[in-house]
GUDO-180722 format. One record per residue (C-alpha): residue in one letter; x, y, z. Coordinates in steps of 0.02 Angstrom, whole numbers, padded with zeros to 5 digits, always signed. Layout:
aXYZ...
This chain:
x-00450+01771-00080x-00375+01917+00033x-00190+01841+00047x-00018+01874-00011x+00031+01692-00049x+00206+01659-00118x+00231+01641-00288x+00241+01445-00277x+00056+01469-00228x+00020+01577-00383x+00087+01455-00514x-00017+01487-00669x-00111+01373-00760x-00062+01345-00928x-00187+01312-01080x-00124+01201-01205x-00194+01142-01386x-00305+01002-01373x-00363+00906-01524x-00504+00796-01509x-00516+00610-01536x-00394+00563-01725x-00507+00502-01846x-00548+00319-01875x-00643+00212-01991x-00798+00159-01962x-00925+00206-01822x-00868+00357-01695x-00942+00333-01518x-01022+00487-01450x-00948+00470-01294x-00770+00471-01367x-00810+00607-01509x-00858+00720-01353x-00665+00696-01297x-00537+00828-01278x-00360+00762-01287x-00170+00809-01354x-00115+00746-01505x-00089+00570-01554x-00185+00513-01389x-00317+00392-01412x-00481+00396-01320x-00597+00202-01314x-00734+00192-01222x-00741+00010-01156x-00905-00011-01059x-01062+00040-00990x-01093-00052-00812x-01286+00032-00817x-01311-00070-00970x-01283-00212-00859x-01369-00147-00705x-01203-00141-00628x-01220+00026-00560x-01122+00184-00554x-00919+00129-00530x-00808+00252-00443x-00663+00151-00381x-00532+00033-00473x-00379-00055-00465x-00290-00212-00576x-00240-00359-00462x-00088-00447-00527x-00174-00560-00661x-00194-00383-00757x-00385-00406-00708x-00479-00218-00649x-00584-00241-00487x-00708-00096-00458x-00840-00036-00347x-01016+00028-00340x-01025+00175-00257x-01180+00094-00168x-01169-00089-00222x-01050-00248-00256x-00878-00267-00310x-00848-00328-00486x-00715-00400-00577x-00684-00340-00748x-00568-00431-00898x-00518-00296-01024x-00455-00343-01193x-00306-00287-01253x-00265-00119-01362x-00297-00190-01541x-00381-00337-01492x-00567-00350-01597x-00599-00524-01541x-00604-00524-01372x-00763-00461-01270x-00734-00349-01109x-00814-00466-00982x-00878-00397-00821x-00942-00532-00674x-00988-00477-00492x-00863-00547-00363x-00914-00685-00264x-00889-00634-00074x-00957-00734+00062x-01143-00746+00065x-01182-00605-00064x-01343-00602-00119x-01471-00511-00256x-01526-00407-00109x-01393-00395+00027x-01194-00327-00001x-01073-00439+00085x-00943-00313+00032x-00927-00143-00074x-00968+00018-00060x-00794+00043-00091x-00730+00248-00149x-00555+00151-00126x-00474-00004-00186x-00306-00068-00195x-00226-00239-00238x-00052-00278-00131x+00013-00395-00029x-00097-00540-00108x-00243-00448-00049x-00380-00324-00093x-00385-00173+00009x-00567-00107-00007x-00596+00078+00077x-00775+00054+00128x-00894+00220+00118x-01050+00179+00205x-01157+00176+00367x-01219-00012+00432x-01405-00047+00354x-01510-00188+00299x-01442-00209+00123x-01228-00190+00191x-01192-00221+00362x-01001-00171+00334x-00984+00004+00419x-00850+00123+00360x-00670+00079+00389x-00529-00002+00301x-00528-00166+00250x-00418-00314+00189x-00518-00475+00074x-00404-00634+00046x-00411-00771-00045x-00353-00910+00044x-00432-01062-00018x-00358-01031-00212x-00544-01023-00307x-00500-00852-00354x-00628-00776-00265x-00622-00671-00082x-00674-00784+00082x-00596-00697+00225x-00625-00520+00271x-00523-00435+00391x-00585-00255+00469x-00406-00149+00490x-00471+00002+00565x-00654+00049+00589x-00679+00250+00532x-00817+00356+00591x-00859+00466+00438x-00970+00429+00257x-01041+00514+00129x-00945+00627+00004x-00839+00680+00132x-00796+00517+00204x-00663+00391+00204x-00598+00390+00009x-00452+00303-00062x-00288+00200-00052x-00117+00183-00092x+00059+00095-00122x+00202+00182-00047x+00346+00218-00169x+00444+00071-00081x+00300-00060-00108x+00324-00100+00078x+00147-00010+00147x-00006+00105+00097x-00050+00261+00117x-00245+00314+00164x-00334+00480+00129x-00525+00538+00211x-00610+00701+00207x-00662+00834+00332x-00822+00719+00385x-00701+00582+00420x-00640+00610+00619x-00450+00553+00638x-00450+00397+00726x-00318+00341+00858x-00157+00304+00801x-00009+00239+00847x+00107+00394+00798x+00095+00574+00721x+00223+00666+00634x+00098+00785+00733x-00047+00778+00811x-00178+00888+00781x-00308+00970+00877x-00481+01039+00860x-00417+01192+00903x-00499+01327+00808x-00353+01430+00818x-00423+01601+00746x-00519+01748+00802x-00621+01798+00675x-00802+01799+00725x-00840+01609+00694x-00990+01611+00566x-01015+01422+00518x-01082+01377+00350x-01273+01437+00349x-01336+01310+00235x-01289+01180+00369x-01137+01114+00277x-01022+01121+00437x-01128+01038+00548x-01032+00882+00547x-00856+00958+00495x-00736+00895+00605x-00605+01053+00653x-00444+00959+00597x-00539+00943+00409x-00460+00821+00300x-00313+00692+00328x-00178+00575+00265x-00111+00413+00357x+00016+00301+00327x-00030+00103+00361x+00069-00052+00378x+00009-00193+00271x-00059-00291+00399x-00170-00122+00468x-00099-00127+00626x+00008+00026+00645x-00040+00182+00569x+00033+00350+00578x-00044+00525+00536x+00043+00634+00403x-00074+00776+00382x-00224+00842+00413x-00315+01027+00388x-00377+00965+00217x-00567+00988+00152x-00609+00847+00059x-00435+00743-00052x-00519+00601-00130x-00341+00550-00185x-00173+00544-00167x-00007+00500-00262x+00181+00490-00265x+00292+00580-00403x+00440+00484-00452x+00556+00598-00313x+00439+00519-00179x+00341+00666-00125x+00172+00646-00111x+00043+00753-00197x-00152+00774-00176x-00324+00895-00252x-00398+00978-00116x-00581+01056-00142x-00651+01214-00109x-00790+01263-00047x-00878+01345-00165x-01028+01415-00069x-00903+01512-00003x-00858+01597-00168x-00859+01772-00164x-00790+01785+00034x-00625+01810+00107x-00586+01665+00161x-00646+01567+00005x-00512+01430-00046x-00492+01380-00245x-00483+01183-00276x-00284+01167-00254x-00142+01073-00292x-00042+01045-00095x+00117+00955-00072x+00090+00843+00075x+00248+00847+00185x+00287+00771+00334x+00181+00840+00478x+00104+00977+00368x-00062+01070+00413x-00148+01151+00275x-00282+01250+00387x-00455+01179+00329x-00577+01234+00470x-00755+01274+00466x-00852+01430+00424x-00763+01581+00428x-00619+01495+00541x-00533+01451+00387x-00322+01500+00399x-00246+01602+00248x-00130+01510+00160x-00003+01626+00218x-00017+01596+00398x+00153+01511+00471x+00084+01366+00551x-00006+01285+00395x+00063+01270+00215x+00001+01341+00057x-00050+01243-00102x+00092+01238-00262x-00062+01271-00366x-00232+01347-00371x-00340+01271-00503x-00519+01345-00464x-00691+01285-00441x-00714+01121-00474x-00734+00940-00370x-00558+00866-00379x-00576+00648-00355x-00438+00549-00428x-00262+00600-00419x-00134+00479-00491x+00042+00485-00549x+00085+00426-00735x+00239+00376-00706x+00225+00210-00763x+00117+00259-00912x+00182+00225-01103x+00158+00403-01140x+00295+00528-01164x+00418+00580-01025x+00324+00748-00999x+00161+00654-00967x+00234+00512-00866x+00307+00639-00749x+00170+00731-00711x+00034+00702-00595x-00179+00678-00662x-00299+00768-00544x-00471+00718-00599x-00615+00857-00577x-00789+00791-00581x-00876+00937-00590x-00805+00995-00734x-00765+00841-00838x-00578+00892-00847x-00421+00794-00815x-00282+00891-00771x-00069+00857-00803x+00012+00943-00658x+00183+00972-00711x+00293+00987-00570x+00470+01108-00556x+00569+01086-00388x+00577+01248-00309x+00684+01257-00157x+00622+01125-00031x+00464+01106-00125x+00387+01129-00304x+00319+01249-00422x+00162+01169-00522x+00062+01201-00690x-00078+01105-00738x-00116+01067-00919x-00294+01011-00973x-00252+00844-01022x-00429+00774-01054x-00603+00829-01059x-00764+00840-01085x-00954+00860-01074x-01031+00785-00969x-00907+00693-00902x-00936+00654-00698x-00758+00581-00673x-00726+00472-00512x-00569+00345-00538x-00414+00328-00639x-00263+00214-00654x-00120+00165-00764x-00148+00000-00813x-00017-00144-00820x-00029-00113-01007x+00031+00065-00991x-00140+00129-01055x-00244+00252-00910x-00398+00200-00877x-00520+00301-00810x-00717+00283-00729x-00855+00423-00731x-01011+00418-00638x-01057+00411-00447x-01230+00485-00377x-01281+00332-00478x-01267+00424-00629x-01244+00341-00819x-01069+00281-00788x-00919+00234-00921x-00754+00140-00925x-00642+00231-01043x-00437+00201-01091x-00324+00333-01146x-00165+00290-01216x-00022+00372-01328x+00002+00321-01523x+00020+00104-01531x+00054+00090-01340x+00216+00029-01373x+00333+00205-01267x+00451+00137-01156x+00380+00139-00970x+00535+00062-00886x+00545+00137-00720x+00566+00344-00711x+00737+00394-00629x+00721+00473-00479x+00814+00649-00487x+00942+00713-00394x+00863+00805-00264x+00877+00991-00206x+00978+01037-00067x+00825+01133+00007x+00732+00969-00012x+00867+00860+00064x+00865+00994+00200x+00687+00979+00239x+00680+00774+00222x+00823+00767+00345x+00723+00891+00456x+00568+00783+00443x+00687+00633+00499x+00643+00697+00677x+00450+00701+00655x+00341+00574+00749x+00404+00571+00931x+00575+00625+01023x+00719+00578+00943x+00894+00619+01022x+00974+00785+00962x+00828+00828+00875x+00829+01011+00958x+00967+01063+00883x+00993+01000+00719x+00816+01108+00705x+00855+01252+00788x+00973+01351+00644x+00839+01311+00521x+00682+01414+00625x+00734+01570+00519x+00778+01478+00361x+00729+01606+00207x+00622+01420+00126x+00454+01423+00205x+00443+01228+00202x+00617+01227+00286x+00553+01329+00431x+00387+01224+00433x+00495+01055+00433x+00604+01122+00548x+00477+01198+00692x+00370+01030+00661x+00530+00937+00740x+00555+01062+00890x+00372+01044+00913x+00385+00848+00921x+00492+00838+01072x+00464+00863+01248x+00451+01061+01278x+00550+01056+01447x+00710+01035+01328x+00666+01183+01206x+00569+01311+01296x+00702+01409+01385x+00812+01435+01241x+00645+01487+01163x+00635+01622+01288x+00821+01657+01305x+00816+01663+01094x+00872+01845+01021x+00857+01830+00839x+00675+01893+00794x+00636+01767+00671x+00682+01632+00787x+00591+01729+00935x+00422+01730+00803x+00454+01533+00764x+00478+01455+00937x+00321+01583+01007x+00215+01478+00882x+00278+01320+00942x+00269+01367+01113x+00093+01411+01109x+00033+01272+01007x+00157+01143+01133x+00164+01225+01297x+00041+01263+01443x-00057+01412+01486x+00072+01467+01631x+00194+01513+01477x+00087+01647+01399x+00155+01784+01483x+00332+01753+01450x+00298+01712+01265x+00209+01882+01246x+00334+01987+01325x+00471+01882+01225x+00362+01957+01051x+00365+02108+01122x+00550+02132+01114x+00551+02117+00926x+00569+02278+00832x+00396+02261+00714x+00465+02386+00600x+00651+02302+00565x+00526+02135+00498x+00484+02111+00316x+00299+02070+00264x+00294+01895+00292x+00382+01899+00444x+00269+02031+00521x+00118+01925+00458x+00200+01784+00550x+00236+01893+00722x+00032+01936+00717x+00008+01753+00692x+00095+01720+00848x+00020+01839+00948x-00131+01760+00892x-00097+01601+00920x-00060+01621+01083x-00212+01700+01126x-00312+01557+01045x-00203+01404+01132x-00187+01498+01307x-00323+01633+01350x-00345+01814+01318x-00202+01944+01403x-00224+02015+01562x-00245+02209+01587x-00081+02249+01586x-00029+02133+01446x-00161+02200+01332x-00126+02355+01346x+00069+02322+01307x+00008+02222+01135x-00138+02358+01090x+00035+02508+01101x+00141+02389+01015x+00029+02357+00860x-00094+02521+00845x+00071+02625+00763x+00074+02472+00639x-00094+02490+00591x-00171+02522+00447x-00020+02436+00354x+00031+02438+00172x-00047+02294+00103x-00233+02189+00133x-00154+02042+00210x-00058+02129+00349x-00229+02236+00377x-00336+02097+00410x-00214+02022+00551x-00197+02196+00640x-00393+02212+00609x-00429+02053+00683x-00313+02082+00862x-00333+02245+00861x-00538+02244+00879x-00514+02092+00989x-00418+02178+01084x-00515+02333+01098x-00397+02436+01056x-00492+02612+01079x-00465+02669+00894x-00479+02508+00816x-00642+02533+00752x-00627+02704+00684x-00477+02628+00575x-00544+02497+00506x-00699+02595+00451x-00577+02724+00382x-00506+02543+00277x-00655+02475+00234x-00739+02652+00139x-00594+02640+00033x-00521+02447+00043x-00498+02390-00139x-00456+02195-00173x-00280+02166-00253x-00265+02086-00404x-00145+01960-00364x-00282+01916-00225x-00412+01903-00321x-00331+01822-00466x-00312+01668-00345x-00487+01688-00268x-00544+01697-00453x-00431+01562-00533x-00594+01481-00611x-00584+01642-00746x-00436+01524-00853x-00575+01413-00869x-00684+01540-00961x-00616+01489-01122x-00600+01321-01122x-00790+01267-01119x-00914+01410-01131x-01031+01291-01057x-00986+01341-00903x-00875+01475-00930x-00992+01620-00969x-01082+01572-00795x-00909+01599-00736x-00900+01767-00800x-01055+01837-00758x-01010+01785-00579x-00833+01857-00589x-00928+02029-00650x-01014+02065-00522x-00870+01999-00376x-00922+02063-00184x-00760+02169-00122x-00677+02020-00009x-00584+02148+00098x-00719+02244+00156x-00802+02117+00187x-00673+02060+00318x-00663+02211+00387x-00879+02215+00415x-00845+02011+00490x-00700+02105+00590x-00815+02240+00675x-00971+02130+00718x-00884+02069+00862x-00851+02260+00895x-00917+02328+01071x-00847+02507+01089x-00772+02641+00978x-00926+02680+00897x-00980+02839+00841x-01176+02865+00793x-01105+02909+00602x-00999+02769+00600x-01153+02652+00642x-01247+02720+00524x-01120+02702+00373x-01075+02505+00448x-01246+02441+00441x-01305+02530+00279x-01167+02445+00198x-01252+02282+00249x-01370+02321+00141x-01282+02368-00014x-01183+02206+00004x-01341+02096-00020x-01340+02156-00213x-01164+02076-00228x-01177+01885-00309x-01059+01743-00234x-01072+01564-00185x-01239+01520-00120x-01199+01537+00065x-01138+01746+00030x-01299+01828+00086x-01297+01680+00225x-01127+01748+00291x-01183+01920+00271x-01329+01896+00378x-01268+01819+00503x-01107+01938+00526x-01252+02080+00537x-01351+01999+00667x-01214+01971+00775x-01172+02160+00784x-01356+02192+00795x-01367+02079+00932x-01217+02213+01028x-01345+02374+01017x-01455+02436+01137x-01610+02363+01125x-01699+02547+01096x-01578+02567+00930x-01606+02387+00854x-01770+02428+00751x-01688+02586+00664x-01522+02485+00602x-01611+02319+00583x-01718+02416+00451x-01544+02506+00374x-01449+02341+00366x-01555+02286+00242x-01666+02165+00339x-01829+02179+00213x-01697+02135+00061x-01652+01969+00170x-01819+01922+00245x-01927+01963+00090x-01792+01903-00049x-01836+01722-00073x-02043+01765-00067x-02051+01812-00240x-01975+01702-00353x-02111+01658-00462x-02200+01799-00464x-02207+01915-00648x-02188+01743-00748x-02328+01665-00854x-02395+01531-00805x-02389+01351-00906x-02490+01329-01048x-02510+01150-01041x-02596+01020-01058x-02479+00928-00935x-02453+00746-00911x-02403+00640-00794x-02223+00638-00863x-02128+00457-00864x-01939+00440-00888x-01939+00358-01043x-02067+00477-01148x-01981+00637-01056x-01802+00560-01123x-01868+00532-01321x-01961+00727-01309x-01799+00818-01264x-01679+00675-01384x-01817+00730-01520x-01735+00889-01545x-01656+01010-01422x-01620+01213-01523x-01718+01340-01590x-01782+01354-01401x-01862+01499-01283x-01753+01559-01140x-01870+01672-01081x-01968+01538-01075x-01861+01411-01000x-01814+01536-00863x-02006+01551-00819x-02009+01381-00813x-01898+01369-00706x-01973+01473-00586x-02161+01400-00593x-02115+01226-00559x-02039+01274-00414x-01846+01240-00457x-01805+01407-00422x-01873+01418-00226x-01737+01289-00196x-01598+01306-00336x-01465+01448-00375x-01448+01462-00545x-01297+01595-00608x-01322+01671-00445x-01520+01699-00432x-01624+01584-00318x-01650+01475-00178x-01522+01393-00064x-01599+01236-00003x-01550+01113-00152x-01378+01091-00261x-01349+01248-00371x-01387+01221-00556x-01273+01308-00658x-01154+01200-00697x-01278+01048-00717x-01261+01035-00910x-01080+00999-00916x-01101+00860-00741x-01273+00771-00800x-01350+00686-00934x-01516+00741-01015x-01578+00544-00948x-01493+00588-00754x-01568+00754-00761x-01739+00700-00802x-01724+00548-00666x-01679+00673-00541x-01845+00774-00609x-01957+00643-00590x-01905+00524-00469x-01800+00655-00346x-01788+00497-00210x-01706+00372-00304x-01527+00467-00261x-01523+00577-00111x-01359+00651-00094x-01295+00663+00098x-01275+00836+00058x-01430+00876+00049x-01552+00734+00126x-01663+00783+00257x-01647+00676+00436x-01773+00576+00540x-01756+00632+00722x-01842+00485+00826x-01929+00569+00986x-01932+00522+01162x-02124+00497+01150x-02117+00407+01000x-02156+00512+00859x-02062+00586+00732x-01991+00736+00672x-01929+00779+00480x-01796+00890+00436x-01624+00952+00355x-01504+00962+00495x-01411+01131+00479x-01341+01144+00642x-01297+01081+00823x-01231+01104+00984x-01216+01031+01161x-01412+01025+01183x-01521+01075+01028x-01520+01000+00834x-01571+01139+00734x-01656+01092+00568x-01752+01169+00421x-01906+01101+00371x-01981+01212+00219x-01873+01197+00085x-01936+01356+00004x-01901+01442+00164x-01738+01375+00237x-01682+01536+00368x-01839+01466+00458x-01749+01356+00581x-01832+01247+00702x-01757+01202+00876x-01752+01001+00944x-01667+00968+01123x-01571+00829+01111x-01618+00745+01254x-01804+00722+01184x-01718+00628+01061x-01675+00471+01056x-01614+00418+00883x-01568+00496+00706x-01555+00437+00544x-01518+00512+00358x-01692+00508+00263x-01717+00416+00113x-01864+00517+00029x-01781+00681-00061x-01853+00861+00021x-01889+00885-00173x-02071+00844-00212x-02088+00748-00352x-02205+00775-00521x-02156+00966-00527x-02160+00950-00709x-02328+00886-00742x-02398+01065-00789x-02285+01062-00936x-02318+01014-01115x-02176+00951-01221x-02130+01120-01295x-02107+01194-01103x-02021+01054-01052x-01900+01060-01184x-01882+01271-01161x-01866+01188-00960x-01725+01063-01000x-01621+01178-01126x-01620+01331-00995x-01533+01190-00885x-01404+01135-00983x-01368+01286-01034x-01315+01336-00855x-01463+01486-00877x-01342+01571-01014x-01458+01674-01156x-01289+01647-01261x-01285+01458-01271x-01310+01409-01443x-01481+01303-01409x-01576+01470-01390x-01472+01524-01552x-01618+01551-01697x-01570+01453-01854x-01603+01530-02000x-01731+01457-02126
């Protein structure tokens, strides 16, 4: 990542000692002796719910009879009875809850990535579009009982949500005051109406980079204001928006100060670019924004008018968040907060510091393992966490953690005193959510407040009453922080007749007098306004292009890409031969790519997936000049025939670089567009320079050079593959596994440690997620679990046929899809008004018996190369000695 953050953002990540499980007489379960955990923590695993055909669980909570109630990811609600720590006589018992007219074959309700039991009720986030088996859409929803047979007969639909998938609605909380819940729902999830907002956001793009969406198709459906937190009344009928600019928070939870915490994503196709975003650790304050948008629209952290995280973790797929504050563990444990990563198997102790308004963070792996999909946790009424892995309908597993005999004290945590930065900004945020009296200037002194979240709370205020009472002192305002401030809230508040005034009010600020961050801020505004209100006219661009050309190149990357970015937009006349001059020598800075790169502390702790890490970390693309080559393909003048040359030959040096697997994707499509800005008699020549062969040509070839099976192949069933590979899985062949790999196809569709196709999940990390018994499924039966990720979707035509394809794209009037997996750049164009009706596919793009050329010895060298993440190193290609 290409941004000075502040050093809240670049809390480090501590490793501590983990033990694994304390020995105990008797039989160890696998599944616990696989366990990671701190001393004198105890690991059981309780239950299997695919033993029982119960499906994969991935929501839980205990209603007040100290019963668990979970979910199905795509099924029913059960109710579980766990017995207690110590107890050998008692049998966990697990029965499917009895709603309305639920049957073998149709879901009255469930589908449920959030549950929570309050108010003598069962609050059930619902996950799902309407079919024939669930006829519950997404939304939330309340179940009573109110006939006393202890099971749920009325259902009550509190707010419908238009969003599903793995980036849908998710999950559900208490408030600190037991008096209301709090809701969280991803970037596929659109806001719905509500009935206040600390502030309401927009789907404003608000940035001027050359807008590249994802080019796998991930952003299709990405709404602009990403992510989002609500807070709900018990009875659903008034809600009120906290925050939004999030990518995908599966969870959220209180610490015991009453500050509210949550594990944002990344987006890890996106490794490897500038504006790539670590899985993170974010404060949610009143009215915050943390900048989630699509593509290459994303905001740096350091931008004014969003907040940064308290902690980058890394790559991962963050789920559960919950606080252990009412855990019997020990006071450093209770007070910290457990974000769950699936991807990784790892559950994570944030320890939190306050740090002026808001909070430093380290994150200590508490728990781990592989694999170890987690999806849920809570602290039970005993004191023990529990904790659910699974979803995709993988093998799922209820385990409890819990510290020594159970017996700590868990009496309720007192609150500390709080710090006057933080009692600055909750009085500030007081006067979010609509016009409140005097509001104006209690704000006002705090616009140039040295405490970041301070001059966030504070502008958030200003910005929630009526601008006729603020914008002329904005305009009248002389201090140059203050001047910076109110021009961001003016241009995000006020109307286009404004934009003149604001600019010539930024133009009084001397640039040079500013430190960093408040320069960075000033180009933010200037930006901003440009975004909210329209581009300046002659006159006024000419007065911003001689204010900021002396400023530019500046001393650090972060300032550069701002002045880059207006400067070329602006077309200022030496813009472009600057930020060539930049980009021959622009060299990342550590501190920059230490938070881009956070995933390296990870390279120790399981070299499962750690090496892959490496390898990838080895051969990192330069983020800055890659900016600066996203900066100029929007360029139309300033070009010199050498300076062409030297831009588009970079292109193709760049393709050699390895990142997430939408980097060459990016690259491509940054390249095009300045292609797309020559004359047509010049296009062949840098076309051919850019590196168009290495792009066209580089997914043709995958197979080719590797032997072919040996066979005899068979038509391979679940249960014989399962017993070959459980028969024995070392001593294997990697370079036989990795041709494998590539025959059967996997390869034309799968990354694997950077090498391959793009149209399926990448594979490197599949060991430590998947099971050799999901792996295989997946293998053989690719259909039985299409992830909305990936599924392909049925396009119903005006003259009644049909039309299959991924969706990768959209606009006003076309669908664009791709239709040969082994060649997805090949996209096909749809106008939507020859359609007349869409729905996600149920048959996987994958075809299925791509391992019947194998005999058991390749489809063991197969199955080791992929749980070894591709790594040569991993010891099941280690030769034993006889």
């Amino acid at each position: 990542m290409l941004r000075t953050l502040s050093v809240v953002a670049l809390a480090a990540i501590t490793i501590t000692a983990c033990t694994t499980q304390p020995e105990k007489t008797g039989p160890v379960d696998p599944k616990v002796e696989k366990l990671k955990l701190p001393d004198n923590f105890t690991a059981e695993h309780l239950y299997s719910p695919g033993d029982s055909m119960q499906g994969s669980w991935v929501s839980m909570t205990f209603d007040p009879k100290g019963r668990m109630i979970v979910s199905d990811q795509f099924g029913y609600l059960y109710r579980v009875t766990v017995p207690a720590i110590g107890d050998t006589t008692n049998r966990l018992t697990a029965e499917r809850l009895k709603i309305g007219a639920d049957t073998s074959s149709k879901v009255t309700m469930g589908y449920a990535q959030g549950l929570l039991y309050a108010f003598n009720s069962l609050y059930v986030m619902v996950n799902h579009n309407k079919d024939e088996k669930f006829s519950q859409g997404s939304g939330l929803y309340r179940l009573q009982d109110t006939d006393g047979d202890d099971q749920f007969d009325k259902i009550t639909l509190l707010k419908e949500l238009k969003g599903e998938g793995e980036h849908g609605p998710h999950s559900i909380i208490l408030s600190p005051d037991k008096k209301s819940l709090y809701v969280v729902a991803g970037n596929f999830t659109r806001i719905p109406e509500m009935n206040s907002y600390r502030m309401r956001p927009t789907d404003s793009i608000d940035n001027l980079l050359p807008m590249i969406k994802d080019p796998g198709g991930h952003d299709r459906i990405v709404n602009a204001h990403g992510g989002w937190v609500a807070h709900v009344d018990s009875t659903g009928s008034n809600w009120e928006l906290i925050s939004s600019g999030f990518r995908n928070p599966f969870d959220i939870a209180f610490n015991e100060s009453g500050d509210l915490f949550t594990y944002d994503s990344d987006m890890e196709w996106d490794f490897g670019m500038p504006w790539y975003r670590p899985t993170r650790i974010c404060h949610v304050t009143s009215g915050s924004e943390f900048g989630w948008r699509p593509g290459t629209a994303k905001w740096s952290p350091n931008y004014p008018d969003n907040l940064p995280a308290i902690l980058n973790i890394g790559q991962g797929s963050p789920t559960n968040v919950v606080s252990g504050s009412d855990a019997r563990f020990p006071e450093k444990y209770r007070k910290a907060i457990y974000a769950f990563d699936w991807s990784f198997g790892i559950i994570y102790a944030v320890h939190l510091e306050p740090d002026g308004a808001s909070y430093k963070a380290t994150a200590e792996e508490f728990l781990s393992g592989a694999p170890l999909p987690l999806t849920d946790g809570v602290i039970g009424p005993d004191g023990a966490m529990y904790f659910l892995t699974g979803g995709r309908r993988l093998e799922s597993d209820l385990y409890r953690v819990y510290y020594k005999d159970n017996t700590a004290d868990n009496s309720p945590l007192k609150a500390p005193a709080l710090t006057d930065a933080q009692q600055v900004r909750r009085r500030l945020e007081q006067y979010h959510g609509g016009a409140r009296a005097g509001a104006v200037d209690v704000a006002w002194p705090y616009l140039k407040h040295e405490d970041r979240f301070i001059r966030f709370a504070a502008r958030i205020a200003l910005e929630n009453q009526p601008v006729a009472e603020w914008q002329n002192r904005a305009l009248a305002e002389t201090d140059p922080v203050t001047i910076i401030q109110t021009g961001i809230a003016l241009a995000r508040q006020g109307t286009p007749v404004l934009k003149d005034s604001i600019f010539s009010r930024l133009l009084t600020v001397d640039y040079g007098k500013l430190s960093a961050v408040q320069q960075g801020d000033l180009l933010r505004a200037t930006e901003l306004v440009i975004t909210r209100m329209g581009n300046p006219d002659d006159e006024q661009q000419a007065r911003l292009v001689a204010y900021l050309n002396p400023h530019y190149p500046a001393a650090n990357n972060a300032l550069n890409r701002s002045l880059s970015k207006l400067l070329v937009y602006l077309n200022a006349p030496d813009a472009v031969s600057k930020t060539m001059a930049l980009m021959a020598k622009a060299v990342d800075d550590k501190e920059e790519q230490k938070t881009a790169t956070s995933s390296e502390d990870l390279i120790m702790r399981n070299p499962q997936y750690g090496l892959d890490i490496a390898d990838m970390l080895a051969k990192m693309p330069p983020m800055q000049q890659t900016w600066y080559a996203t900066v100029l393909s929007q360029a139309k003048t300033g070009w010199t025939p050498e300076l062409q040359e030297t831009y588009f030959k970079w292109f193709a040096n760049a393709f050699g670089f390895k990142g997430g697997r939408s980097f060459i994707g990016f690259l491509d499509k940054a390249r095009k567009n300045a292609l797309a800005l020559l004359p047509k008699n010049d296009f062949a020549h840098f076309n051919s320079i850019s590196g168009d062969s290495l792009v066209s040509n580089g997914r043709n070839s995958l197979t080719a050079g590797y032997p072919q099976p040996k066979g005899p192949g068979k038509r391979w069933k679940l249960k014989e593959a399962v017993a070959v590979i459980d028969s024995g899985l070392s001593n294997r062949n990697y370079e036989q596994g990795k041709a494998m790999f590539a025959v059967t196809l996997c390869s034309s569709c799968h990354n694997m440690r950077g090498e391959g196709g793009t149209a399926g999940p990448d594979l490197t990390q599949l060991g430590t997620r998947f099971t050799t018994k999901d792996i295989l499924e997946a293998i053989i039966d690719p259909s039985k679990t299409v992830s909305d990720q990936y599924a392909a979707t049925v396009f119903t035509m005006k003259d009644g046929s049909s039309v299959l394809g991924r969706m990768v794209n959209d606009d006003a009037g076309k669908y664009y899809i791709s239709q040969n997996p082994f060649s997805p750049q090949t996209v096909r164009e749809l106008d939507k008004e020859q359609v007349t009706g869409t729905k996600l596919s149920k048959v996987s793009v994958m075809l299925p018996g791509l391992i019947n050329r194998l005999n058991a010895e390749e489809l063991r060298d197969l199955m080791a190369y992929l749980k070894a993440g591709g790594n040569p190193q991993d010891t099941v290609f280690q030769q034993k000695k006889k």
